[in-house]
C-alpha positions as CSV (number, residue, x, y, z in Angstrom):
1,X,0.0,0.0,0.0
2,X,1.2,3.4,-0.9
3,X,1.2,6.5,1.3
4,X,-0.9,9.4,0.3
5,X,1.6,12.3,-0.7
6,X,-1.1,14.8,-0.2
7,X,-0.7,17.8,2.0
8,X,-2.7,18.5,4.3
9,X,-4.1,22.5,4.1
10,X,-5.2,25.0,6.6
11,X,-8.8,25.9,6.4
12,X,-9.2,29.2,8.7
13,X,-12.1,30.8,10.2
14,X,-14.0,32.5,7.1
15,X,-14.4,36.0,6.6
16,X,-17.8,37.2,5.2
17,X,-17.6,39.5,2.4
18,X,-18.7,43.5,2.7
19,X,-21.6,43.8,1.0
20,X,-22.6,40.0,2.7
21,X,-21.4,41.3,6.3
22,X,-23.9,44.8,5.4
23,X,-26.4,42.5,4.3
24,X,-26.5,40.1,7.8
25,X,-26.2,43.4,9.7
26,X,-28.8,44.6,8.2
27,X,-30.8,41.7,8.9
28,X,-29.6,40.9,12.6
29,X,-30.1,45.1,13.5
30,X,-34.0,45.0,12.4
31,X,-34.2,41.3,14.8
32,X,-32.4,43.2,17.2
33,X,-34.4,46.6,17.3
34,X,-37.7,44.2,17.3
35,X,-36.0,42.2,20.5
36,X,-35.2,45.9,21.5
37,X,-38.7,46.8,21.6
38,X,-40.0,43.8,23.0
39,X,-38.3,44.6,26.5
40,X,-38.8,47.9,26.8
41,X,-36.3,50.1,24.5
42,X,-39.7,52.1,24.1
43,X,-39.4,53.7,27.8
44,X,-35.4,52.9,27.8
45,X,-33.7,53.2,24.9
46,X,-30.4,52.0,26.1
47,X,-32.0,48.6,26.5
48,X,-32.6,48.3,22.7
49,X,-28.9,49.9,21.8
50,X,-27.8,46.6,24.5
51,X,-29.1,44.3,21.8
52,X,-27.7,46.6,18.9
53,X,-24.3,46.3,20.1
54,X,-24.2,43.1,20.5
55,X,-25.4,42.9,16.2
56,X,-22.4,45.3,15.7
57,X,-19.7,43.4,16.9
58,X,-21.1,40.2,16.0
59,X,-21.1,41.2,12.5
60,X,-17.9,43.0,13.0
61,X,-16.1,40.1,13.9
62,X,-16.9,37.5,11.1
63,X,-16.8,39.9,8.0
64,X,-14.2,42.9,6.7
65,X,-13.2,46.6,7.7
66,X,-16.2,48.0,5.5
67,X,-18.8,46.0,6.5
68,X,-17.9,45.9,10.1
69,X,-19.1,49.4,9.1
70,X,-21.5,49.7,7.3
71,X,-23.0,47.2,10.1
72,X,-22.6,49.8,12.5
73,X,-23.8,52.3,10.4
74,X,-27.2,50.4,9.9
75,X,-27.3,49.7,13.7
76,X,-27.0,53.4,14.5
77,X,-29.6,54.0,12.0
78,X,-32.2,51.6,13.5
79,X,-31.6,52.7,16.7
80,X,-31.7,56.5,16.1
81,X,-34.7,55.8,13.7
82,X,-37.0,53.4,15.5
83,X,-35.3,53.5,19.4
84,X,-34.4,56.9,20.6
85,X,-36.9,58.7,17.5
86,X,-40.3,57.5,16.2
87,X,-41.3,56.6,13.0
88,X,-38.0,56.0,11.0
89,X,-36.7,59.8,11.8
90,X,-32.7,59.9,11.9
91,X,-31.2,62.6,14.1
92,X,-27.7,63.4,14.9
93,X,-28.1,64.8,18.2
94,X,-25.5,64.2,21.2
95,X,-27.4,60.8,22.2
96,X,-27.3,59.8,18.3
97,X,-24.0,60.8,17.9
98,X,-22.7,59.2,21.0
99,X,-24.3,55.7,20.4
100,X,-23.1,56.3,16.4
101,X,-19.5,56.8,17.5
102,X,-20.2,53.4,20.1
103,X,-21.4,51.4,17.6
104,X,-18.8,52.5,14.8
105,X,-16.0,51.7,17.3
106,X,-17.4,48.6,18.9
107,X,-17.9,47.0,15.3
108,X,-14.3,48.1,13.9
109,X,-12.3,46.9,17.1
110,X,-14.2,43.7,16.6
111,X,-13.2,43.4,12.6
112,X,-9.9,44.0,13.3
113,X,-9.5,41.3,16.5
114,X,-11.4,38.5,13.9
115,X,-8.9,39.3,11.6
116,X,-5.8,38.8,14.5
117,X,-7.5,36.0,15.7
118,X,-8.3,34.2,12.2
119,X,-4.6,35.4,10.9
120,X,-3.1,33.7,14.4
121,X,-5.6,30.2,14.4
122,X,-4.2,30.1,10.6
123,X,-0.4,30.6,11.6
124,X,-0.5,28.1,14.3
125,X,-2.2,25.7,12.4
126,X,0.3,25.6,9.6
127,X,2.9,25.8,12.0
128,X,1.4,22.7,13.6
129,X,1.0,20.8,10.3
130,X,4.9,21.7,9.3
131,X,6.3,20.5,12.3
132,X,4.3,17.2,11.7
133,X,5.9,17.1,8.3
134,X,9.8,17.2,9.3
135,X,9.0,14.7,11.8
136,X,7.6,11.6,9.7
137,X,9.6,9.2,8.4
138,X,10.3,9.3,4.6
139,X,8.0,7.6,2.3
140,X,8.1,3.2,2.0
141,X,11.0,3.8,4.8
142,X,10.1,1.3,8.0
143,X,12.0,1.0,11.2
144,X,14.4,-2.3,11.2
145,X,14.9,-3.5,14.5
146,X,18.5,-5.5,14.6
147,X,17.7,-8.6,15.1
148,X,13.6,-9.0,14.3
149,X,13.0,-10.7,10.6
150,X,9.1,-9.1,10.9
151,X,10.3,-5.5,9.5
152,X,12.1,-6.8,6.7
153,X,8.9,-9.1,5.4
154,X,6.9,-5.6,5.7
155,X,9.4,-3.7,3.4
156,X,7.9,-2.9,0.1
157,X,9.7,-5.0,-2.4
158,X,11.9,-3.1,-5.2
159,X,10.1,-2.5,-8.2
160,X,10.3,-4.6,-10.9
161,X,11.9,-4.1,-14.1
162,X,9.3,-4.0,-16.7
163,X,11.5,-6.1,-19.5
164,X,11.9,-3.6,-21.8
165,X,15.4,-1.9,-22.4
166,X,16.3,1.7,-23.1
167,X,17.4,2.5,-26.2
């Protein structure tokens, strides 16, 4: 039987794409501003940016830079629209701007530790899979032991010639 000569590869933590990670922030921020308003963000609008944060760096740790932001960006926009404001009206007022500069920070620093994280899991892994490498034995090699006849019956035999000569 012949060893497989195939190298093992390092599959790593995907990232999502921008527009994808805009798209599932999008998604996850109207859930979340639902949730938001389900327990109370109505009276307490800190309660539904609680839920919003959590979207933001969520998001902002499984996809890129941009749509860490434009994550954020939606989230901000849900809850200035439909949390601190009524009926879809954005504001940039010091609470709006305060919980836009949270949620814009929030989702970045998350993007940018996914990225360390998946860039170190990745590392290790192929630094795991190259040690392995130098350490095995070469190909059809077998350990003899002096002495022990077993070994040498499990050596693969020489190949054969195949009758033909060069010429």
């Amino acid at each position: 039987m012949q060893r497989s000569t195939a190298v093992p590869t390092v599959v790593g933590w995907p990232r999502v794409t921008g527009g994808s990670g805009s798209a599932l922030g999008f998604g996850a921020a109207i859930v979340a501003t639902l949730l938001g308003w389900a327990v109370g963000a109505g009276s307490h609008p800190v309660v539904g940016l609680v839920f919003l944060v959590a979207v933001a760096v969520g998001v902002g740790a499984t996809t890129t830079v941009i749509g860490a932001v434009a994550a954020s960006a939606q989230c901000w926009g849900m809850y200035s629209g439909f949390e601190l404001h009524r009926l879809g009206e954005l504001r940039l007022d010091p609470a709006g701007r305060s919980a836009l500069l949270v949620l814009l920070a929030l989702g970045l620093a998350a993007s940018l530790l996914g990225r360390a994280a998946r860039s170190r899991v990745v590392s290790r892994a192929t630094a795991l899979l190259t040690s392995r490498r130098e350490c095995r034995p070469p190909a059809g090699s077998m350990p003899v032991l002096p002495g022990s006849a077993v070994p040498m019956l499990l050596r693969p035999s020489p190949p054969r010639h195949s009758g033909r000569r060069a010429g």
